[in-house]
Each structure stands twice: as structure tokens, then as C-alpha cells.
C-alpha positions as CSV (number, residue, x, y, z in Angstrom):
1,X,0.0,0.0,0.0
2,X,1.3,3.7,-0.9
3,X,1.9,5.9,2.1
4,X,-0.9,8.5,2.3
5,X,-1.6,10.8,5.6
6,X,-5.2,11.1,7.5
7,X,-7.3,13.4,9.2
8,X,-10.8,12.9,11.3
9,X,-13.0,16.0,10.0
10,X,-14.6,18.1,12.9
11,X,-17.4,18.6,11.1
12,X,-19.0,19.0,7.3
13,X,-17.5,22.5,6.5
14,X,-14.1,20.8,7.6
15,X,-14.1,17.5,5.4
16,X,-15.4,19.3,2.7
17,X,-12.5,22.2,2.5
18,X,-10.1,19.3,2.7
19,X,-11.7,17.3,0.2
20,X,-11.6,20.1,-2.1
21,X,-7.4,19.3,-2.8
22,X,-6.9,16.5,-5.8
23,X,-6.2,13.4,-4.3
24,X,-8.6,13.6,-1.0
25,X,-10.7,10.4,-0.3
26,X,-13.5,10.7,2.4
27,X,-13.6,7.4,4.6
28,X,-16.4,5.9,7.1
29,X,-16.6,2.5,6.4
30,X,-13.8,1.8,3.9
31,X,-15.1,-1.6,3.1
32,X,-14.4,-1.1,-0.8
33,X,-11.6,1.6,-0.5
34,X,-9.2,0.2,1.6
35,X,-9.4,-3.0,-0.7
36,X,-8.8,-1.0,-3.7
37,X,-5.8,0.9,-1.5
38,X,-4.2,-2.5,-1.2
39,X,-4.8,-3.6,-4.8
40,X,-3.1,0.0,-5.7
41,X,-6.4,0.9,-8.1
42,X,-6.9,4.0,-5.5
43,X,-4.1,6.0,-4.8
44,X,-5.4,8.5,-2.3
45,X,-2.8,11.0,-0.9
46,X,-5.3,11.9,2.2
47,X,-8.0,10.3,3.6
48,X,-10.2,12.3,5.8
49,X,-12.2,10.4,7.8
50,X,-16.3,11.6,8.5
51,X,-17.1,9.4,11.1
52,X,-17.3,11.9,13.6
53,X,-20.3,13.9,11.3
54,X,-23.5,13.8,12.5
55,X,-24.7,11.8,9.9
56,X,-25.7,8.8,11.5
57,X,-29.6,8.9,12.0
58,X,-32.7,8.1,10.9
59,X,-35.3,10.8,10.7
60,X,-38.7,11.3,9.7
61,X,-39.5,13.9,7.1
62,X,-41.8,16.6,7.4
63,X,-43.7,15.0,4.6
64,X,-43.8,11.5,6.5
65,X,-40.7,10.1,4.5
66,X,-37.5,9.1,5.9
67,X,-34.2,10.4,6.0
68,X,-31.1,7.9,6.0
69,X,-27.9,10.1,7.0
70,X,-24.7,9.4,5.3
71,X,-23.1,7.9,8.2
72,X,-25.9,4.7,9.1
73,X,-24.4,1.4,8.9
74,X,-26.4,-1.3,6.5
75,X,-27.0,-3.3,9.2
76,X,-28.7,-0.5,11.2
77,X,-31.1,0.9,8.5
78,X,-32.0,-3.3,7.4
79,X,-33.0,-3.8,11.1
80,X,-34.6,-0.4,11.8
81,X,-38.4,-0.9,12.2
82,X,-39.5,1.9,10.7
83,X,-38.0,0.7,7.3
84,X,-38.7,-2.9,7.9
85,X,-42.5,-1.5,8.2
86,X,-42.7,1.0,5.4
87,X,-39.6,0.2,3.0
88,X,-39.0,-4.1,3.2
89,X,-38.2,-3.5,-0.2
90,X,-34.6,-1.3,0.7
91,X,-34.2,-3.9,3.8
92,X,-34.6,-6.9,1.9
93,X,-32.0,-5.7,-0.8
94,X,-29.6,-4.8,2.0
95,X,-29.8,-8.1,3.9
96,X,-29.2,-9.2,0.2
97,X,-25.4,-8.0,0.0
98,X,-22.8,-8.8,1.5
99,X,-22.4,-10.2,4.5
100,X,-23.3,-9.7,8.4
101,X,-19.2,-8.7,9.2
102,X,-19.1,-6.0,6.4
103,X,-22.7,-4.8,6.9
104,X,-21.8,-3.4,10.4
105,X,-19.1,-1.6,9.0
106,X,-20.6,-0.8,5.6
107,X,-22.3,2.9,5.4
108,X,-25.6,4.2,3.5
109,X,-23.1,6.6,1.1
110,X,-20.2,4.4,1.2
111,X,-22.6,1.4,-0.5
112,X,-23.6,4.6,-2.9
113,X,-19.9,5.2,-4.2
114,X,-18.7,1.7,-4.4
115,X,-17.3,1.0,-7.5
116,X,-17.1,-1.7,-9.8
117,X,-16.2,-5.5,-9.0
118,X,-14.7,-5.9,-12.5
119,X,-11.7,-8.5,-12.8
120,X,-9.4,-5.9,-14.8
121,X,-10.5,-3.0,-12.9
122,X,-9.0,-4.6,-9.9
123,X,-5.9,-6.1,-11.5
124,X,-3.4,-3.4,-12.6
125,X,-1.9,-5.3,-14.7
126,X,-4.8,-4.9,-17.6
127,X,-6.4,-2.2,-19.5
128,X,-9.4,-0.7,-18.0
129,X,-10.4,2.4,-19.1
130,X,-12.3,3.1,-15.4
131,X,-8.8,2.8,-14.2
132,X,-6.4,4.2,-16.6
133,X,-8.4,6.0,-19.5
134,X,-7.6,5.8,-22.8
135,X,-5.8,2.0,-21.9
136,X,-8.9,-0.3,-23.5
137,X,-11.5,-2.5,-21.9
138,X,-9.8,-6.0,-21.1
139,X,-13.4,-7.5,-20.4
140,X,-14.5,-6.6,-24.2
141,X,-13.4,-9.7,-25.7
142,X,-12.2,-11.3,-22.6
143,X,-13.6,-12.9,-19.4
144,X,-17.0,-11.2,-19.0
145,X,-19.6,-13.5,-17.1
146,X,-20.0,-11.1,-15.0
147,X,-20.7,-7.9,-17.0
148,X,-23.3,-5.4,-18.5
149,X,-26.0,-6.6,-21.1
150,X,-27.9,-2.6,-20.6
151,X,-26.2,0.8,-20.9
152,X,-22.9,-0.2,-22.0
153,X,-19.9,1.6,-24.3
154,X,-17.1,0.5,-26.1
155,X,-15.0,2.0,-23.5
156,X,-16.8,-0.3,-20.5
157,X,-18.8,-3.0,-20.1
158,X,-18.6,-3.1,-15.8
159,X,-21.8,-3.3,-13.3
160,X,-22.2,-2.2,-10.7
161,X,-22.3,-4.1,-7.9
162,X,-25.1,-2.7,-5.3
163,X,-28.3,-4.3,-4.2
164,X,-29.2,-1.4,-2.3
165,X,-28.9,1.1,-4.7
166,X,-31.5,-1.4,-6.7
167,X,-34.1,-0.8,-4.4
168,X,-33.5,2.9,-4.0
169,X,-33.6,3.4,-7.8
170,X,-36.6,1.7,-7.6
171,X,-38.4,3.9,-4.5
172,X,-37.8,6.9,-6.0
173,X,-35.2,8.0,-3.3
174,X,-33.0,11.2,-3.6
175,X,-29.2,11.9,-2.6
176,X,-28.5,14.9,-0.3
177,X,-25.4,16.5,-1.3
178,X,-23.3,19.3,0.4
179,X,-21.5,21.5,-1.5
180,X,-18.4,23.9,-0.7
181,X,-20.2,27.4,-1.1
182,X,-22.6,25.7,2.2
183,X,-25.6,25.2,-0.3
184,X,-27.1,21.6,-0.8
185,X,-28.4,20.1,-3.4
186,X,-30.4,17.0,-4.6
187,X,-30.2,14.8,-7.3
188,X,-33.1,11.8,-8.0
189,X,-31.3,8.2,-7.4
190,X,-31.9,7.6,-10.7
191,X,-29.4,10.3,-12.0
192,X,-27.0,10.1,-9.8
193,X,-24.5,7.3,-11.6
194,X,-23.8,7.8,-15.2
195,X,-23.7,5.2,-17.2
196,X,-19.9,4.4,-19.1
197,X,-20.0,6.7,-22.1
198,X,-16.6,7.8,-23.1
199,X,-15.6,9.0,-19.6
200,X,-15.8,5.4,-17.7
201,X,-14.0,6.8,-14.8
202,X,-16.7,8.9,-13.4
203,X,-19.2,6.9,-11.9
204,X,-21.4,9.5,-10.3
205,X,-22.7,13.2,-10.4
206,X,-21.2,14.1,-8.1
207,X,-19.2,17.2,-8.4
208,X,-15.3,18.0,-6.8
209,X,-15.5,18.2,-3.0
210,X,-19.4,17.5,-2.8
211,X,-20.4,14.9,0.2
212,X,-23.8,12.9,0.4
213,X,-25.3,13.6,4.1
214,X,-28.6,11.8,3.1
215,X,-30.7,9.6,1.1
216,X,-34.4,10.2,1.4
217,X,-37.4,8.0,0.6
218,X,-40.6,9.7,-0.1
219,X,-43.5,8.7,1.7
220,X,-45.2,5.9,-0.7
221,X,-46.0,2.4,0.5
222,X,-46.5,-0.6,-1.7
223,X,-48.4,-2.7,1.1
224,X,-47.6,-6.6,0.4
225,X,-46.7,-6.1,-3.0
226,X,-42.9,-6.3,-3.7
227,X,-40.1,-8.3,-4.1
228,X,-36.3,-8.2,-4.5
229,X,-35.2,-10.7,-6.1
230,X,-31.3,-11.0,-6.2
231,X,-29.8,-14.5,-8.6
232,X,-26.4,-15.3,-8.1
233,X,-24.2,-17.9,-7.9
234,X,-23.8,-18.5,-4.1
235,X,-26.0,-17.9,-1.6
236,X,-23.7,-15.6,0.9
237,X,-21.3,-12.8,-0.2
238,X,-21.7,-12.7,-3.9
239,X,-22.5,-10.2,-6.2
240,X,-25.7,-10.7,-8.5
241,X,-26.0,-12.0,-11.7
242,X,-29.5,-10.5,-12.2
243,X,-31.3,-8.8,-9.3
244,X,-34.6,-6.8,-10.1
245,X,-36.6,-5.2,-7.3
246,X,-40.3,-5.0,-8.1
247,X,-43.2,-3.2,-6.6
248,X,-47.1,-2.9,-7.7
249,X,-49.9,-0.9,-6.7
250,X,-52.8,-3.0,-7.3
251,X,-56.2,-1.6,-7.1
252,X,-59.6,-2.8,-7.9
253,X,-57.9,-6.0,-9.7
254,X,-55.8,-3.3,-12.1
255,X,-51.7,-2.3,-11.5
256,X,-52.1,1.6,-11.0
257,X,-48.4,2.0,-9.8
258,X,-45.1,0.0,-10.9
259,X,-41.7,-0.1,-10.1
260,X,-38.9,-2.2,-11.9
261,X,-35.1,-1.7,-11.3
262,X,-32.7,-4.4,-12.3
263,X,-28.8,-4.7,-10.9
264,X,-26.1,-6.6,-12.3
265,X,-27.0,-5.7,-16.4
266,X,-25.7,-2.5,-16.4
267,X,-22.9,0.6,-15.0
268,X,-25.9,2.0,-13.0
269,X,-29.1,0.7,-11.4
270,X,-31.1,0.2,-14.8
271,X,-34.8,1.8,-14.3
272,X,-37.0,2.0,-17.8
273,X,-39.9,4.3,-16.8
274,X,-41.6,3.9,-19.9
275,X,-41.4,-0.1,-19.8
276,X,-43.2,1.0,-16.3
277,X,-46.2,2.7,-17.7
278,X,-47.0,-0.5,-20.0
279,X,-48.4,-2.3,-17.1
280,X,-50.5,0.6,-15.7
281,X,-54.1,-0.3,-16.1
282,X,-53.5,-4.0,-16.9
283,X,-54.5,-6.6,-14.7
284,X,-51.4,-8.4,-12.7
285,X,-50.9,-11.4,-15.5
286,X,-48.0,-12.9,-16.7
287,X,-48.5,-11.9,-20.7
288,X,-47.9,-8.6,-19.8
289,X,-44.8,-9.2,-17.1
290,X,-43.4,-10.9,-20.1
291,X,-44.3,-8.1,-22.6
292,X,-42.4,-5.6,-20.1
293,X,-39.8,-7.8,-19.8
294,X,-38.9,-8.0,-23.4
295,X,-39.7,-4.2,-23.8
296,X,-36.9,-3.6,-20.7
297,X,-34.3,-5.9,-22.5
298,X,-34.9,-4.7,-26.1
299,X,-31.4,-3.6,-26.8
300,X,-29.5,-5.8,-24.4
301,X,-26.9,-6.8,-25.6
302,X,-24.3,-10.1,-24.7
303,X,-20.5,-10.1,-24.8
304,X,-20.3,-13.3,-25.5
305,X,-19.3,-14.8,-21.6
306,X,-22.7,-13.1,-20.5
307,X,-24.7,-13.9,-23.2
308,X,-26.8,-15.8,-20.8
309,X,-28.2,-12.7,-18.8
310,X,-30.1,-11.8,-21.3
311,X,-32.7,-14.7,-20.9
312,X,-31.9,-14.8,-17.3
313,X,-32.9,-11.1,-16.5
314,X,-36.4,-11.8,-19.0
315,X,-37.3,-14.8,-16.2
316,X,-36.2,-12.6,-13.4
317,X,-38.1,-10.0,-14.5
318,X,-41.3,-12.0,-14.8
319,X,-40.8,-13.7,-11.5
320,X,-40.1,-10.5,-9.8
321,X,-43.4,-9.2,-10.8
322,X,-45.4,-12.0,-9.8
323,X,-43.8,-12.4,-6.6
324,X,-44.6,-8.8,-6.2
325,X,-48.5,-9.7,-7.3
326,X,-48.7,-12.5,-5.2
327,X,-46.9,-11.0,-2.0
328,X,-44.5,-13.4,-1.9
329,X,-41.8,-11.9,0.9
330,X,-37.9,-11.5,0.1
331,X,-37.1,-14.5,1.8
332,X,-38.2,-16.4,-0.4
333,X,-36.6,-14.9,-3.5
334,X,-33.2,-15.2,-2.9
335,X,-31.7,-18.1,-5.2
336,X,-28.6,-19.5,-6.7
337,X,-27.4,-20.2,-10.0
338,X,-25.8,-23.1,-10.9
């Protein structure tokens, strides 16, 4: 590991004014950038350390939402009653990933900005353009079983690896952002990764020196109706293959809401709002999960290693949804593939 010097911020002013020099890193957690510290992917000079910020709470909204600070571990906000009641969907895809050990350690923005689990990202020794721009993808062409179907370049073909950030894409949450000048600013979950493009390397919206202090869900319930269903090839501490967390409003026999996010197809939680609005009005059948489904994967697109997902993500859709019809809870929708 490459020497590099630390500081604990006092508070947010603080560890943004010190994040503001190239080569800053904020840490809480550090559950992914310590590991890419030791692989020498992230070569931080300083890493300021917001643990001390109060950002660890849970808060009702005045609109009857809640607020997730920055700092609350996974395991807190998967266990916290309140979102247990009124979100299962965002606990079930937390108790999803990972595993208990890295969950108590493991923040709310830390799970945000994790990057990729890509082979070549991780080994310095191959071109990645995520890593070292301009170098090449190794995975185009090369071992890619795990990589994107949805969204992808030809300068990247990574996923990203978050089951949380599934379910928030999928609620409708928001990011809470400071900003230098003392202002805050918010940007929908859904816009806040980019997907690859011909700038691979910046993952998020987030601008130089800018630090998430919450996430927010809006105050929305889906009663029984939900799922997250996460396929992968373990049961414990493995990323997904496919994962797709799906919600329904059903009323009077007819869907009048739905929600579809899919991880593990593409750089970003994949939402497709207009693949949405084809089931509004229908009745909860399976000929028109599998008409959304196709419409969702339309230009998906195999790399030849992954070529699989792409059938794999149509059934998971289609289960997802009638999970989600049927009320069948997460703990039944967590499976392995062979």
C-alpha cells in the first residue's frame, strides 16, 4: 500500500474544505476503499475520515418520508423498524449484499460510491479504461460472465455491484449532497450514476469536493406487493448476476403503480420508466410481465461470456413481478445459479 496521511474531520465544512485538494478520499466505512488501496487501483494521498459527522440517524421527514444520514451502517437501517414496516423492499436488498461482518461496518453513502467489481479493474496489470483512461476494456473480448448486457460503451462494459442502490432506484429516493459554497443540493437516485460513455471513470454526479449527508425516501408504501429478487451464484457474499426489485400498486384487480429496477446488467441501477407505464391499467398477468420484460431488455446486448443474462434477466423480471403480485416476501426470492 502507498503511504498517504489522514485526518478525522470536525465537522462537514471541515471535510469538505479538505476534500476540495486532488487526491482527498473521504472514509467511514472503507469496506471497498481500503481493498482497492491494497490492490493500488486507489491511490489517495489523504484520507479524511467523517465518522465523527453527525450523519448517523434516521429521521422522519416533514412529509412522512424518511431520511437515511450518510453515516448509518447497512445493518442499522436493514434492522430499523421503521424501514422494515414502510420500506421491506430497501431492507430486503440490504440483507441481500454482502455479509453480516461487512454490513456493520458498511455505510448508507459508502454502498452509494462503491465501485465496480470488475476483474481488470481490480488487477493493474490490464487495460481498463475506469482505471487508466484511454488504456482499452480487457473484459471486451475477454472474461466477461460477470458484465453489463444494458447501458454499455465501447469503452466499458462493468456493473455495478449494489443491491441497495437497486431498491433505491426503484423507490424513488433522492441523494443529499453538500456543497463547498454551504448550499445543498439534490439529485433523483436515478441520475446520480452515469452510465460508461466515453468518460468510464466517473461513476457518479457528483461534483469535486461534494459529500452525500442523506438519502431520502418519499412517503409511498406498496403494502404486500414487492419483491427483491437477487440470482447469483452463491448464496452468501456474492455479487448478483441479475437482481430486479419490483413493486405494484394494485387496485380494484388493475396495477395503477409499478416499479422495476434491475442490478447486475448494467454501470448503474437500470430503471426504464416507460417499460413501467406499459403495465398501468393491466390486470397483474404474466402476458404482460413478459411483454415488459422484453420491452426492458430490447437492446441488451451479450458479450459473448454473459450472453446468458439476457434470458436470465427476461425470467427474473417476470418472477419479480409476480412475486410482487402474489406477495411473496424476500425471503423467499433469494436463489442460486448453478
Amino acid at each position: 500500500m502507498r503511504p498517504f496521511s489522514y485526518s478525522r474531520a470536525a465537522d462537514i465544512s471541515e471535510a469538505i474544505r479538505e476534500a476540495s485538494v486532488s487526491g482527498v478520499k473521504f472514509i467511514a466505512g472503507g469496506t471497498n476503499l481500503i481493498d482497492l488501496m491494497k490492490e493500488d487501483v486507489e491511490r489517495p494521498m489523504r484520507l479524511v475520515d467523517i465518522n465523527q459527522l453527525p450523519l448517523d440517524r434516521i429521521e422522519e421527514t416533514p412529509d412522512g418520508g424518511l431520511r437515511l444520514g450518510d453515516l448509518v451502517r447497512n445493518s442499522v437501517a436493514a434492522h430499523d423498524q421503521r424501514i422494515a414496516d414502510r420500506y421491506p423492499l430497501l431492507a430486503g436488498a440490504l440483507l441481500a449484499g454482502a455479509s453480516p461482518q461487512l454490513r456493520n461496518a458498511a455505510t448508507i453513502g459508502g454502498n452509494i460510491m462503491q465501485r465496480t467489481r470488475c476483474y481488470y479493474f481490480y488487477d493493474v496489470g490490464t487495460p481498463c479504461n475506469k482505471r487508466r483512461p484511454g488504456s482499452g476494456c480487457g473484459a471486451i473480448g475477454g472474461v466477461n460472465r460477470l458484465h453489463a448486457i444494458l447501458g454499455t460503451s465501447d469503452h466499458c462494459i462493468a456493473t455495478h455491484p449494489s443491491d441497495m442502490c437497486v431498491a433505491l432506484a426503484a423507490l424513488n429516493a433522492e441523494v443529499r449532497v453538500a456543497q463547498s459554497d454551504g448550499n445543498e443540493r439534490v439529485i433523483p437516485f436515478v441520475d446520480f450514476h452515469r452510465l460508461p460513455g466515453d468518460t468510464p471513470e466517473v461513476d457518479t454526479n457528483l461534483g469535486p469536493g461534494e459529500l452525500i449527508t442523506a438519502v431520502e425516501l418519499p412517503n409511498e408504501t406498496f403494502n404486500r406487493h414487492y419483491t427483491y429478487l437477487k440470482l447469483r451464484d452463491r448464496l452468501s457474499y456474492a455479487f448478483a448476476l441479475v437482481s430486479v426489485a419490483a413493486a405494484l400498486k394494485i387496485e380494484s384487480g388493475q396495477i395503477a403503480d409499478t416499479r422495476i429496477a434491475l442490478g447486475g446488467v448494467a454501470h448503474k441501477p437500470w430503471r426504464d420508466k416507460d417499460a413501467e407505464a406499459l403495465l398501468v391499467g393491466k390486470p397483474p398477468e404474466r402476458q404482460h410481465f413478459e411483454a415488459v420484460a422484453a420491452f426492458i431488455l430490447r437492446d441488451a446486448k451479450g458479450q459473448g461470456g454473459n450472453d446468458f443474462k439476457i434470458p436470465l434477466a427476461r425470467k427474473a423480471i417476470v418472477r419479480a413481478l409476480e412475486q410482487a403480485a402474489n406477495g411473496t416476501p424476500q425471503s423467499q426470492t433469494d436463489k442460486r445459479v448453478a
